[in-house]
Structure formats: structure tokens, C-alpha cells
C-alpha positions in Angstrom: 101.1 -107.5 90.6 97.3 -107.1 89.9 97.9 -104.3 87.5 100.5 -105.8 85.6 98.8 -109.0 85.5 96.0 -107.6 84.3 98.0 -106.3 81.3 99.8 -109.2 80.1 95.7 -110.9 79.7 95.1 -107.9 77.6 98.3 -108.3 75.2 97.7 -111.8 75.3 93.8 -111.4 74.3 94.9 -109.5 71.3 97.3 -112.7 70.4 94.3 -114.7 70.9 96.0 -116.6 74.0 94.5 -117.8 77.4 96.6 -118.5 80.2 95.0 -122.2 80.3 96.8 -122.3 76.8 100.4 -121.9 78.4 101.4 -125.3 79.3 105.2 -124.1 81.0 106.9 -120.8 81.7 110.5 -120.6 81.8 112.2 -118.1 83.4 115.3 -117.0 81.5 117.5 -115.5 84.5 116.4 -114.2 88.2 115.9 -110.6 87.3 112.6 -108.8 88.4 111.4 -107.7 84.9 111.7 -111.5 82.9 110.1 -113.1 86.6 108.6 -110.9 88.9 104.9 -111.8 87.6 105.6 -116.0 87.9 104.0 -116.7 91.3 100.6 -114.7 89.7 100.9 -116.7 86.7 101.8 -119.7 88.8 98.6 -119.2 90.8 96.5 -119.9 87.2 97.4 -123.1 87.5 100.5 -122.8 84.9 104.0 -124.7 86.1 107.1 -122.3 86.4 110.7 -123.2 85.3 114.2 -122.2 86.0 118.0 -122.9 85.7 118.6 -125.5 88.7 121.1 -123.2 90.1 118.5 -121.0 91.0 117.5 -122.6 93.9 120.7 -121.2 95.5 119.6 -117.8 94.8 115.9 -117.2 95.7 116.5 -115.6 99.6 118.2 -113.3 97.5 116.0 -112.4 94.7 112.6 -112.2 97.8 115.2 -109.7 100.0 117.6 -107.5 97.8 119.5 -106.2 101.1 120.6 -110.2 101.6 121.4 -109.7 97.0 123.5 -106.8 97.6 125.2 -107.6 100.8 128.1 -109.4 98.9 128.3 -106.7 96.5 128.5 -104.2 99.4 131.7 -105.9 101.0 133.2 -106.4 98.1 133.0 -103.2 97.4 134.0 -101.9 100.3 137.2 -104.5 100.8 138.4 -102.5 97.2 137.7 -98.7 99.1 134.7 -97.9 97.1 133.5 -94.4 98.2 131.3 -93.8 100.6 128.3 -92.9 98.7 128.6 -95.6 96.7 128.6 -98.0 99.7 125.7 -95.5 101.0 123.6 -95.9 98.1 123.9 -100.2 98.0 122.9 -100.1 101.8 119.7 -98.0 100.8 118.5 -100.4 98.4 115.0 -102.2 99.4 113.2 -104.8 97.9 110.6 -103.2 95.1 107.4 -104.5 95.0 106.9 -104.9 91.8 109.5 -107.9 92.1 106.8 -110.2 93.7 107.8 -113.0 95.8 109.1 -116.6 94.6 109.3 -120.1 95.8 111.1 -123.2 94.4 110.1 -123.3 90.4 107.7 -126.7 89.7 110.5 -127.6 87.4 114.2 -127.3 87.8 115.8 -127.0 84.2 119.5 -128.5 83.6 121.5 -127.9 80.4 120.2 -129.9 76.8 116.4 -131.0 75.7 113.4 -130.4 77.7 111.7 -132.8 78.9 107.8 -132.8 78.5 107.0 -130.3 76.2 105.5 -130.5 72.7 108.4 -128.4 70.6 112.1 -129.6 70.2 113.4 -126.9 72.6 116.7 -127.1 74.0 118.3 -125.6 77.4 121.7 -123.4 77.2 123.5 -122.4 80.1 124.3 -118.9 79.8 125.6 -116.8 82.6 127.5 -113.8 83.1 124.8 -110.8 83.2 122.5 -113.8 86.1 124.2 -116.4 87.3 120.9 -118.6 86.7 120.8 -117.1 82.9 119.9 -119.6 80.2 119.2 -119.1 76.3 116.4 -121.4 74.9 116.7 -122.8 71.3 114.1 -124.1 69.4 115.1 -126.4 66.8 112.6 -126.6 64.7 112.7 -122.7 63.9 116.2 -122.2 64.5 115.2 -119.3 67.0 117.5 -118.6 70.3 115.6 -116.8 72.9 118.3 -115.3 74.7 116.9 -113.4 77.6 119.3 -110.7 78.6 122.0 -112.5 76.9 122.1 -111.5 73.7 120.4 -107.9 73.3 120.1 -105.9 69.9 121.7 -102.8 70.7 123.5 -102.8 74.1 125.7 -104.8 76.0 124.6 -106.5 78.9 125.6 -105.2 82.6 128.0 -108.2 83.9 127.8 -107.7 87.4 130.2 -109.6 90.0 131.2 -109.5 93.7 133.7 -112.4 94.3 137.0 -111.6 93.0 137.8 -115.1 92.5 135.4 -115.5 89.8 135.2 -113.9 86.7 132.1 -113.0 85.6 133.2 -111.5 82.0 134.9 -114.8 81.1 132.2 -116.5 81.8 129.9 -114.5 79.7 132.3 -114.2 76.7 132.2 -118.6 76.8 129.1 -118.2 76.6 128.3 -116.4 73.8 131.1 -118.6 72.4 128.5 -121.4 73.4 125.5 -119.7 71.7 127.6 -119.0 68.3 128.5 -122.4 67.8 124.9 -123.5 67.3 123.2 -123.5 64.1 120.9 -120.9 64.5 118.9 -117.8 62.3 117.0 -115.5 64.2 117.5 -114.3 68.5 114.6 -113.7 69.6 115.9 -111.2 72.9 114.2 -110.3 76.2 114.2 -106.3 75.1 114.1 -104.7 71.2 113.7 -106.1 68.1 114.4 -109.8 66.7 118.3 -109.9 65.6 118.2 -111.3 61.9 121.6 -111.6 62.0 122.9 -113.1 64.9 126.0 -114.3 64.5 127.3 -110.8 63.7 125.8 -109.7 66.7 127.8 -111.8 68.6 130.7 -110.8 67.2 130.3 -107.6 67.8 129.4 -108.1 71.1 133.0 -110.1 71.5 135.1 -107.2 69.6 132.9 -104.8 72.2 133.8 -106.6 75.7 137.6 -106.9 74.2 138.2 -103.5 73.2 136.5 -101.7 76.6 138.9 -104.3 78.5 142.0 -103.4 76.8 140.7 -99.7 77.3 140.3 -99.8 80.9 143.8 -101.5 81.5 145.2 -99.1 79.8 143.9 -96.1 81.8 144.8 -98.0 84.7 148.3 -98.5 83.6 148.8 -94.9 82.5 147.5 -93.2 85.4 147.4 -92.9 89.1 143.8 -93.5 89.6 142.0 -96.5 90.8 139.8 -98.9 89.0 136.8 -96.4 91.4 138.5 -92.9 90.8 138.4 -93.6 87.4 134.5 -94.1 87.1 134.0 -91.3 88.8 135.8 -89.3 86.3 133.4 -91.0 83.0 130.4 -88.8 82.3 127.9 -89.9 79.2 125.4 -88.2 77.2 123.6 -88.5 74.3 122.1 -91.2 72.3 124.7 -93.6 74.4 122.9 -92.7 77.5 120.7 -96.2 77.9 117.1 -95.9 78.0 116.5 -91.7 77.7 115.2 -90.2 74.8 117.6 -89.7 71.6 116.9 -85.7 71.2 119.4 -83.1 70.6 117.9 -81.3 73.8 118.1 -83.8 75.8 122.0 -84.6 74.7 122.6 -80.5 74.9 121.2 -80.6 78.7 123.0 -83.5 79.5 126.4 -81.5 78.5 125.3 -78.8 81.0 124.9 -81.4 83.6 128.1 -83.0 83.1 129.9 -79.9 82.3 128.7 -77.8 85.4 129.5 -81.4 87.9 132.8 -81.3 86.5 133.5 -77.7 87.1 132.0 -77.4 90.3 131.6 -80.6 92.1 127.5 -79.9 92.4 124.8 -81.7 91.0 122.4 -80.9 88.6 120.2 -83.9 87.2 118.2 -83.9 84.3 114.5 -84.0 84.8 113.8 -87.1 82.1 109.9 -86.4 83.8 109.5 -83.5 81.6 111.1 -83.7 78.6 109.6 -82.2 75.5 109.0 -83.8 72.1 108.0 -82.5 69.4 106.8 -83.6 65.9 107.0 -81.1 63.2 103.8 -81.9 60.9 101.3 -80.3 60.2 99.1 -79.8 62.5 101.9 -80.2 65.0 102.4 -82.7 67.7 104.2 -81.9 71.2 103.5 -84.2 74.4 105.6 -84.1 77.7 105.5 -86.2 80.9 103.3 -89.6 80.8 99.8 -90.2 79.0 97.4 -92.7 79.7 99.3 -95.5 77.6 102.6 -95.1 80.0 100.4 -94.6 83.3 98.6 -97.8 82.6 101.8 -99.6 81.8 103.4 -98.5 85.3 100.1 -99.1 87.0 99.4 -94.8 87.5 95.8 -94.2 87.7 95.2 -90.5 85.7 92.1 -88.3 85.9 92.1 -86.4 82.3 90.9 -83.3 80.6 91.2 -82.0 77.3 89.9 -79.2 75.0 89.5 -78.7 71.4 91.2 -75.6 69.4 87.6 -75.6 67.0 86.0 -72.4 69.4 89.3 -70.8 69.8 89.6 -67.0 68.5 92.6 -67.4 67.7 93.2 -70.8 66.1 90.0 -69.4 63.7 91.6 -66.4 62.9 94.8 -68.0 61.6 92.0 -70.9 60.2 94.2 -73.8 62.1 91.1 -74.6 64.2 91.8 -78.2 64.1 93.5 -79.9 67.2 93.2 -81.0 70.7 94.7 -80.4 73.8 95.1 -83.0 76.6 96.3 -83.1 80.3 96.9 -85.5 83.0 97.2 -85.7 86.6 97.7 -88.4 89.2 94.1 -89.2 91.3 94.3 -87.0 94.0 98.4 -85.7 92.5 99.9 -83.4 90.8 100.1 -82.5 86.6 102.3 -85.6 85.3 101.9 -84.9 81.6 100.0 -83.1 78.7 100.0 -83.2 74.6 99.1 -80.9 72.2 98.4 -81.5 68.9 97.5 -78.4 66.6 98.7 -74.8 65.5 102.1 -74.1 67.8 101.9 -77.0 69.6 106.4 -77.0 69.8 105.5 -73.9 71.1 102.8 -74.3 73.2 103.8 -77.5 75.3 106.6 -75.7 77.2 104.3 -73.5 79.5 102.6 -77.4 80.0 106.6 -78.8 80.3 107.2 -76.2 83.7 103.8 -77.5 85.2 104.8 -81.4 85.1 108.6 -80.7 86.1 107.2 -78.7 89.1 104.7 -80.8 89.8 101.7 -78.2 90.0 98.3 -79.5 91.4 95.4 -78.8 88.6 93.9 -76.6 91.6 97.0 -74.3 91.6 97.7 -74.4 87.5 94.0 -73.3 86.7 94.3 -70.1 88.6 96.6 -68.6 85.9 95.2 -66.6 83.5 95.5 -67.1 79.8 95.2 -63.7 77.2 92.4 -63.7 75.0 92.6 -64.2 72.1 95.5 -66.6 72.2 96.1 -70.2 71.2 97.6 -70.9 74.7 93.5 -70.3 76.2 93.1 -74.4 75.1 95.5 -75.0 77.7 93.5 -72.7 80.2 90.6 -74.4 79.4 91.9 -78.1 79.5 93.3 -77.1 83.1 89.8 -75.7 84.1 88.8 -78.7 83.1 91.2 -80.9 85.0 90.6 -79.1 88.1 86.5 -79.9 88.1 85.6 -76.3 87.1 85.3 -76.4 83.2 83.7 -73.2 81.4 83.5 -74.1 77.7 
């Protein structure tokens, strides 16, 4: 928690907040990523608030193998394959998602008590069953959490078959559509300007998918399982990867060779490739020091300029830098280029981070002279304690 704690002072430094200036935090639902820094927070001195359900829940949120154990038996009381079941078992509790205890203040549905703004609570559940929306009345802004998100759908998870989760969700957004609001203000992406719409589109979404799925079900001989088994995606639909044609066009081979041959053969999202065609060009692969220090990775770095190379003067593209990174004591984890080639140039660095090369084995490689590619040498010489130029 110290690393990412240390991050949220920085972002709020630049917002020109202390934590002495937060006078309540509210939790929007139980999930790791909206509360897994609240007991460091807590420990400055700053109460901590959530849905009053929650209380029911927090064993489960401090040991995931007691959150998924219901899943896991439901599961396997509808035949869910063995690997599936396999994989639930496996689950541990991540450290990142910190420990709780019983919030300071236990929130129930309408105005909150104690605080300076004209906010209101809004039972929400369906993708938490502690999820609440907060409205703020005198800006007409719903923070929705997980609720309401800009451009997917929220995962609506369940594992009692006497209660339906989806319902349950779709009331609420029912709930949150019914209040005079302008802006959501959601837990990931960009403010929705126009949230009613939103809404509505999530509705049409939910109802269409369901009418979908009953209808393969109907039509065919597989089960509700069989049938997932048989969905691939790729793409831009594919949540959080990066929207590139090369990415989409390896995901194909992926999906294409499972289906053919039963193996499988995962894309490597570690060392992916951008490019940006400019000029001079930009190409970076793997992490760099912004991503390491947002997932806590400590780098060591080392970087060399195209100005003395023979051949970026020759072509009189001399302009440019070169940049790698490796874990402390670990392996290449990413590189950029920016200069003459550099869409060219960043695969040879691409091969290193997917393979995971130590900067002791990738600085043994020779590099022709005169070439642009000897900026990479160089960087790597660099990286590996035994710079020349």
C-alpha cells in the first residue's frame, strides 16, 4: 500500500489537497480498486464510509477463497468445467487489496448526515452487492462508481440462483434515471455529459444480449457453459487491450488457431508495439517509468542519443533518443524510441521484453556499424553498467 499511497499524495499535491482536507471517504462498492487504499487513508486520521450492507461482506473482501467459495459451488452444482472450477479454487487474496474493518460510518439510502454538501445516498447493486451512486444536489452530479461506466457494461456477477442479480441492476439504473441529474461522474473514463442516454443504452444493451443468449439456448444443444466456451473476441471489443490493428490481427490468429486445434496460444499484451508516425517517429513497447511507478515496479534506466550516430548524420536525422528499462535486479520490461526508424527499430527491442532478456545477456549482441540500430547497442551497454559512448 505504501507505493500507492504515496501516489494518490502526489495527484492530490498537484490538486492542491491534503489529506487533513478530506473530511469523509465513501466507498462506492467493496471492490479492491475503489477501496483497497481506505485502511492507509483511515490511518491519517480520515473517517471511512460504506453501504450498511457491507458489514455482511468484509470476511469476504479480507479472504477471496471465503468470496469465491459460493461462486465455486454454484458453479459446480450447474457442471461447470473443470478448469473453470480449477481456476476459482486457485484464486488468492492479492495484496494490493489491503485489509478492512468495520467502516466509522455505515451509510443507508437518502441524505448524509454530517457533511457540508447536499449529497444524497442511492442504493445501487447489481455489479457489488454493497454498490451505491452518490448525488450531489447542488451540481446535479451522480458519482456512480462501477455503476454507470462510459463505455462498457458492467460485469454483473451472481452465485445464488434464487436471486437475480441483472434485475436488480436494471432497477437500479431505473432508480438513477428517475433523478434529476446532468453530468455522471464514473469510477473509470471520462465524465458522461449525457447521462440519461447512457442509461438507455445501457438498458437496450442488457435486453438485447438477454434475448440473444435465450435464443442460442433455445436453438441449440449446448448449455448455458458450452456455449461460452464457444465465444471468442477480439479487437477493439476486447476490454482494456490496446485498439491496434496488430493487436486485433494477432488476436484472430489466437482465436482462430484454438478453434482449429484445441491449443493455446495467448497474446503477449507485455510486448506490444506502438507506433506513432511523425516525424521524427515514436515507437515504445513494454512499460516505462510512468506505468512502473503506477504498479509500484522499481526500473534501473538507460538511454542514448542518435546526435554521434554515423548513420542518423549521414541521412541528417541525428535528432532522437533511445530509452530502455529493466526491473532492479530483472529482466528488459520495456524500451522507446523516438527518431529516424523508430517503427522499425523498436521490434528488435519488442523480442527482448517478450523474452524477457537480462541487460547482461542483450548487451552481448553486436550491432553493424554504421547503422541506426547501434543507439540501441549503446542504450543496452548502458543498461548493463558497461557504457562506451
Amino acid at each position: 500500500g505504501d507505493s500507492y499511497y504515496s501516489l494518490l499524495l502526489e495527484y492530490l499535491q498537484k490538486l492542491e489537497i491534503n489529506i487533513s482536507d478530506i473530511n469523509l471517504l465513501i466507498g462506492t462498492h467493496m471492490h479492491s480498486d475503489h477501496i483497497g487504499l481506505s485502511t492507509k487513508i483511515r490511518e491519517s486520521g480520515v473517517p471511512f464510509a460504506l453501504f450498511k450492507n457491507s458489514v455482511d461482506f468484509i470476511d469476504d473482501y479480507n479472504d477471496w477463497s471465503l468470496r469465491f467459495k459460493k461462486l465455486k459451488d454454484y458453479a459446480e452444482k450447474h457442471n461447470a468445467p473443470t478448469s473453470f472450477l480449477n481456476d476459482i479454487a486457485s484464486i488468492n487474496t492479492p495484496s494490493y487489496a489491503g485489509k478492512i474493518s468495520k467502516p466509522d460510518i455505515l451509510l443507508d439510502e437518502g441524505k448524509i448526515k454530517d457533511v457540508k454538501r447536499n449529497l444524497t445516498t442511492i442504493f445501487t447493486p447489481g455489479h457489488d452487492r454493497t454498490e451505491i451512486s452518490l448525488f450531489d444536489e447542488s451540481t446535479k452530479i451522480i458519482f456512480s462508481g462501477d455503476h454507470i461506466l462510459p463505455k462498457i457494461t458492467p460485469f454483473i456477477p451472481t452465485d445464488n440462483e434464487n436471486e437475480d442479480m441483472l434485475a436488480n441492476y436494471t432497477q437500479s439504473l431505473d432508480k438513477i434515471y428517475e433523478i434529476d441529474h446532468e453530468i455522471i461522474a464514473p469510477g473509470h473514463g471520462d465524465i458522461i455529459s449525457k447521462p440519461h442516454i447512457r442509461i438507455e443504452q445501457m438498458k437496450l444493451h442488457h435486453k438485447r444480449r438477454a434475448e440473444k443468449i435465450l435464443s442460442f439456448l433455445q436453438e441449440s444443444d449446448f448449455t448455458g457453459w458450452e456455449m461460452v466456451e464457444n465465444i471468442y473476441a477480439l479487437g477493439d471489443i476486447v476490454y482494456d487491450t490496446p485498439q491496434l490493428a496488430h493487436v486485433a490481427f494477432a488476436e484472430a490468429i489466437s482465436a482462430i488457431t484454438h478453434i482449429a486445434t484445441g491449443e493455446s496460444s495467448p497474446v503477449n499484451y507485455k510486448a506490444i508495439p506502438y507506433v506513432v508516425y511523425t516525424r521524427p517517429e515514436l515507437a515504445e513497447v513494454g512499460l516505462n517509468s510512468e506505468k512502473a511507478k503506477e504498479i509500484g515496479i522499481k526500473l534501473n534506466q538507460a538511454q542514448h542519443s542518435f546526435a554521434g550516430i554515423g548513420r542518423a548524420l549521414l541521412q541528417n536525422q541525428n535528432k532522437g533518443i533511445v530509452k530502455v528499462y529493466s526491473e532492479e535486479d530483472g529482466p528488459i520490461v520495456g524500451a522507446s524510441v523516438c527518431g529516424p526508424s523508430a517503427g522499425e527499430m523498436i521490434h528488435e527491442l519488442m523480442y527482448m521484453v517478450g523474452w524477457e532478456a537480462l541487460p547482461s545477456e542483450a548487451s552481448e549482441f553486436i550491432h553493424a556499424h554504421p547503422t541506426l540500430s547501434e543507439a540501441i547497442g549503446e542504450s543496452l551497454l548502458s543498461l548493463n553498467g558497461r557504457g562506451l559512448h
